[in-house]
BALUMBA-451801 format. One record per residue (C-alpha): residue number from 1; residue in three letters; x, y, z. Coordinates in steps of 0.05 Angstrom, whole numbers, plus 5000, padded with zeros to 4 digits. Example, Ala and Ser with C-alpha at 12.3 -4.5 7.8 and 13.67 -1.06 7.14 Angstrom:
node i=1 | aa=Ala | east=5246 | north=4910 | up=5156
node i=2 | aa=Ser | east=5273 | north=4979 | up=5143
//
This chain:
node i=1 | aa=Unk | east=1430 | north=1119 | up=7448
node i=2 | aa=Unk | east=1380 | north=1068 | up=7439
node i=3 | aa=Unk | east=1331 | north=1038 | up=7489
node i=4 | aa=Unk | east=1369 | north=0974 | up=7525
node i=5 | aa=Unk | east=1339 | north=0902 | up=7491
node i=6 | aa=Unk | east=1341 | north=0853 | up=7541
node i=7 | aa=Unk | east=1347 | north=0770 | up=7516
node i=8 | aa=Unk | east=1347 | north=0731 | up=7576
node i=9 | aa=Unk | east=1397 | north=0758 | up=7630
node i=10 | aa=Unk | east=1442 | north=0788 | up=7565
node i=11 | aa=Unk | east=1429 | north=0859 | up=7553
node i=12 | aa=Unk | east=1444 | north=0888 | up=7478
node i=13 | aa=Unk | east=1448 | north=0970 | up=7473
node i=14 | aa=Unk | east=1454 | north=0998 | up=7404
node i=15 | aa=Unk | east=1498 | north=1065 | up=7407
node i=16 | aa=Unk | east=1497 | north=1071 | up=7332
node i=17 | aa=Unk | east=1446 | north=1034 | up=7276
node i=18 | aa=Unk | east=1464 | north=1013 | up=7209
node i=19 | aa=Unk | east=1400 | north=1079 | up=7192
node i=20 | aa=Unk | east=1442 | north=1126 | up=7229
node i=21 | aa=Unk | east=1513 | north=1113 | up=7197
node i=22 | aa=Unk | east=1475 | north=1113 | up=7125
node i=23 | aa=Unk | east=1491 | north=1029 | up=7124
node i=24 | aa=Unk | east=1567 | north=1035 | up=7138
node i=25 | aa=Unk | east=1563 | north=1000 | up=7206
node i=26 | aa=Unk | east=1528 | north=0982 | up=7270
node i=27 | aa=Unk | east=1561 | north=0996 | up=7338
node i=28 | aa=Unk | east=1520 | north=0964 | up=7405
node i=29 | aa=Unk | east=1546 | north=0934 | up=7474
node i=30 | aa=Unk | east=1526 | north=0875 | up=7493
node i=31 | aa=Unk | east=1536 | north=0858 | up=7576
node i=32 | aa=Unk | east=1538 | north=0777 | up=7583
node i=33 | aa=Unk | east=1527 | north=0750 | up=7656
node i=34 | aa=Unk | east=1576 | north=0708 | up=7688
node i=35 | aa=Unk | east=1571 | north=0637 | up=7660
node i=36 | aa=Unk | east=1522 | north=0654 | up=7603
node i=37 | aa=Unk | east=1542 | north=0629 | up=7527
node i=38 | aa=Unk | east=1505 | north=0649 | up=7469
node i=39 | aa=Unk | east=1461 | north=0583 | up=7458
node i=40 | aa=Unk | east=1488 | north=0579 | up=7379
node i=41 | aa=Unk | east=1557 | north=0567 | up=7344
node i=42 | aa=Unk | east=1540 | north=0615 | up=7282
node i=43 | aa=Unk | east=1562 | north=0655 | up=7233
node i=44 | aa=Unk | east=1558 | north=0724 | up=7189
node i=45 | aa=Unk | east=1533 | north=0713 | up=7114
node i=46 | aa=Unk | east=1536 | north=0795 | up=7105
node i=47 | aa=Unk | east=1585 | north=0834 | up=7161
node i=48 | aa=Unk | east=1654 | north=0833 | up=7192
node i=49 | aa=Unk | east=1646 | north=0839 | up=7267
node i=50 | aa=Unk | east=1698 | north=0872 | up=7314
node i=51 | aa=Unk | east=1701 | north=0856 | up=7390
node i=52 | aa=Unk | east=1726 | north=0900 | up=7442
node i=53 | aa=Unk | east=1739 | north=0877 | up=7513
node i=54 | aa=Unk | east=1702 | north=0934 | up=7558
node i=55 | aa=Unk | east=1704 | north=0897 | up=7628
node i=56 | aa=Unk | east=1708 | north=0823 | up=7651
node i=57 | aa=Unk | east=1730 | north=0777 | up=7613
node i=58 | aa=Unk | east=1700 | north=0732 | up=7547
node i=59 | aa=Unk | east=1724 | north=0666 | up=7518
node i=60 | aa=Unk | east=1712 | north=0681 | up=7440
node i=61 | aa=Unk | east=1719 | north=0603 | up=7399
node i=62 | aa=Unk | east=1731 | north=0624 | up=7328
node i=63 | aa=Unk | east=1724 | north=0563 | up=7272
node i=64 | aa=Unk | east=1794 | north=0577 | up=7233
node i=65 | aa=Unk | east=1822 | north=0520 | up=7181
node i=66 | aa=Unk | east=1769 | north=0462 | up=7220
node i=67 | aa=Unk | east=1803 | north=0481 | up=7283
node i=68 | aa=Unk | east=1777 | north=0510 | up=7339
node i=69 | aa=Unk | east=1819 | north=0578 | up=7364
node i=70 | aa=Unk | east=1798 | north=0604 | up=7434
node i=71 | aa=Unk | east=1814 | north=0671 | up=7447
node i=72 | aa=Unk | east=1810 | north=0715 | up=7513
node i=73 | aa=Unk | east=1773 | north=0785 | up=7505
node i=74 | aa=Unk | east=1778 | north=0827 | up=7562
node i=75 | aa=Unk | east=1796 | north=0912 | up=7576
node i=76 | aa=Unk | east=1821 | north=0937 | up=7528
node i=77 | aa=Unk | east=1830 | north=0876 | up=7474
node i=78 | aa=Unk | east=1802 | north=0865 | up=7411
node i=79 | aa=Unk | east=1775 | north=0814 | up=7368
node i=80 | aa=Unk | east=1765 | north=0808 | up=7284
node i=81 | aa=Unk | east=1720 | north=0761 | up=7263
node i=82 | aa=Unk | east=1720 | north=0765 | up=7181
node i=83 | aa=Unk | east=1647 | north=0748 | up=7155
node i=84 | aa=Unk | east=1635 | north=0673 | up=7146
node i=85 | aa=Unk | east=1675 | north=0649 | up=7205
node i=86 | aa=Unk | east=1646 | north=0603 | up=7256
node i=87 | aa=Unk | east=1644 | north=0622 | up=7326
node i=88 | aa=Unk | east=1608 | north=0624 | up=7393
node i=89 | aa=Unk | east=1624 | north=0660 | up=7449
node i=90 | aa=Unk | east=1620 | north=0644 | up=7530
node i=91 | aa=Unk | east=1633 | north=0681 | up=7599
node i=92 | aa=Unk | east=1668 | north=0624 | up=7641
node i=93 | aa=Unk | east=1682 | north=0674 | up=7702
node i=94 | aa=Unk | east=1641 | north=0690 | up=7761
node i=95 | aa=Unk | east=1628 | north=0770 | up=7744
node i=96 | aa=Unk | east=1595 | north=0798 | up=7682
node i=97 | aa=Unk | east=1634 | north=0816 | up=7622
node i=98 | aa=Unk | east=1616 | north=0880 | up=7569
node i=99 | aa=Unk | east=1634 | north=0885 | up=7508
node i=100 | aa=Unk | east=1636 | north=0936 | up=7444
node i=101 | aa=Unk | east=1598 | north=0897 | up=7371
node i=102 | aa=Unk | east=1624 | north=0928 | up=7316
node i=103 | aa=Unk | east=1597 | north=0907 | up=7248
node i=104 | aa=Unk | east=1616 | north=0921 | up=7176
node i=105 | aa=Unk | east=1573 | north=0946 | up=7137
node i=106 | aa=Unk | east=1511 | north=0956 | up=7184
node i=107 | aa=Unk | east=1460 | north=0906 | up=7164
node i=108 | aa=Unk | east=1430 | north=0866 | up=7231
node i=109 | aa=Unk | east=1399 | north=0917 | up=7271
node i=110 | aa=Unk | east=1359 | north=0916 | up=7335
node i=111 | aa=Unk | east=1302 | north=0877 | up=7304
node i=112 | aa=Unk | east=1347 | north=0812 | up=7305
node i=113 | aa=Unk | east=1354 | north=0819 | up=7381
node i=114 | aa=Unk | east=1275 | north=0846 | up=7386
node i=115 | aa=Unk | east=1250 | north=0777 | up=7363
node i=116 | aa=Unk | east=1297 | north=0740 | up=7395
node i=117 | aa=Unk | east=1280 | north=0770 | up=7461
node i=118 | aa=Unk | east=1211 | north=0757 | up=7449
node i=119 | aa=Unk | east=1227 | north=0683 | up=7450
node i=120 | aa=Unk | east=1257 | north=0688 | up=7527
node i=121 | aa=Unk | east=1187 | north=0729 | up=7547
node i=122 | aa=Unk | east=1155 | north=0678 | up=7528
node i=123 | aa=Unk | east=1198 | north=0611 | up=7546
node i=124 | aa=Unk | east=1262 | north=0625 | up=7598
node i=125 | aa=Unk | east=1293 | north=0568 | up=7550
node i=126 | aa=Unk | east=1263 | north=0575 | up=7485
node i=127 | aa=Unk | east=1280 | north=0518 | up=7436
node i=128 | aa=Unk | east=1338 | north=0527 | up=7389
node i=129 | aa=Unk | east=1299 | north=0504 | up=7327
node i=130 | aa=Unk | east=1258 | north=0575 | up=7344
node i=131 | aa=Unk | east=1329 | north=0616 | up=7354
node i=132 | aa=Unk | east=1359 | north=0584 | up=7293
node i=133 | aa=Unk | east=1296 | north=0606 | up=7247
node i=134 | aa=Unk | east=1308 | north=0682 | up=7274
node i=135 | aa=Unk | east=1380 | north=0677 | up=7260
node i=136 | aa=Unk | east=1372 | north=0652 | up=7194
node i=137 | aa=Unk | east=1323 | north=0712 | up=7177
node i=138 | aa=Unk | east=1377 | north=0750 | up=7185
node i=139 | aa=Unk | east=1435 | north=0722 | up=7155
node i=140 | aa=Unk | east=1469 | north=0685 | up=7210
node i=141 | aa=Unk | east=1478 | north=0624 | up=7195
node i=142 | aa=Unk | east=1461 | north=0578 | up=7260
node i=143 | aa=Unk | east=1520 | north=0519 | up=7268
node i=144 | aa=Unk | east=1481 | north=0455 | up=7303
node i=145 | aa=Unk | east=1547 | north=0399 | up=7289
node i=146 | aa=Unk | east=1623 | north=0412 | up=7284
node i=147 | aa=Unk | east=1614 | north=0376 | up=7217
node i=148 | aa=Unk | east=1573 | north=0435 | up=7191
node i=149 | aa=Unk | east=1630 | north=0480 | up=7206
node i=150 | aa=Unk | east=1677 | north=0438 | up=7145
node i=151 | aa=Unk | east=1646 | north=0468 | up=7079
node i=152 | aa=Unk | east=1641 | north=0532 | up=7104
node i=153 | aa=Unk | east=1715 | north=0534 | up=7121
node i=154 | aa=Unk | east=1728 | north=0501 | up=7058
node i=155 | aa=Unk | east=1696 | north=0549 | up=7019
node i=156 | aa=Unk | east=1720 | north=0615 | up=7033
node i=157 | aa=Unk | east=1790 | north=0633 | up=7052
node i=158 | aa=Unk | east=1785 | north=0649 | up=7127
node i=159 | aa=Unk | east=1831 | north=0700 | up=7162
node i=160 | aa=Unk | east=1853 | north=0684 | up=7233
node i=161 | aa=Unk | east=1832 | north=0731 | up=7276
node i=162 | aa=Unk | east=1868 | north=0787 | up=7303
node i=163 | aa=Unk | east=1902 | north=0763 | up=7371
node i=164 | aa=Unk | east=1898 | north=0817 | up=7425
node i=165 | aa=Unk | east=1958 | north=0839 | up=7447
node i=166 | aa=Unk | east=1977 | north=0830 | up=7528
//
């Protein structure tokens, strides 16, 4: 296990790098504070990512056919989000929520989350135009207006994501 990266009050800890599974995939938890949302609607260039609910509970807001689909992840769920689709995540309850990232093929890495955390050292609310430069470094693709969200869907056949079963 990895050494826990810490952006803001999130915490990321890799259990698996894209070096140690020879590129196949990278597997980290992330634990989100209650109310915290990550500050950018975004989305994968390179990697499928794969959500599982650990505890608490996380609104997922996936981008599918220009219309937004929310989705609960909590114990024991599970999300798919097929590379290229928009979405943002949020925790709207009052505890903590952790989660399981899994993404296909392993290409992100704990550098992404590195600089980013740098950012939050030095500004508790850096800009976005700073967060969106990282993110594009790396292949995610920062979403700053719904209309931005239109070509991409437009472009790619989307999947709808998995919905957990209850």
């Amino acid at each position: 296990m990895h050494d826990t990266i810490r952006v803001g009050e999130l915490s990321v800890t890799f259990l698996k790098t894209r070096h140690e599974s020879g590129g196949a995939f990278e597997l980290f938890e992330l634990t989100i504070p209650a109310f915290a949302r990550v500050p950018l609607p975004h989305l994968h260039r390179q990697y499928d990512e794969t959500i599982f609910g650990v505890n608490g509970t996380m609104t997922w807001t996936l981008q599918v056919e220009n219309e937004d689909k929310h989705t609960e992840v909590s114990r024991g769920t599970t999300l798919f989000i097929p590379r290229g689709t928009p979405h943002s995540y949020a925790n709207l309850s009052h505890t903590a929520a952790r989660i399981l990232c899994l993404q296909t093929p392993g290409v992100l890495g704990p550098g992404y989350y590195l600089e980013i955390a740098a950012l939050f050292r030095t500004d508790p609310h850096p800009n976005l135009a700073g967060i969106g430069a990282i993110m594009s470094r790396y292949g995610v693709v920062p979403i700053t207006q719904k209309e931005d969200l239109a070509p991409v869907a437009q472009k790619q056949d989307l999947i709808p994501p998995i919905q957990p079963e209850r």
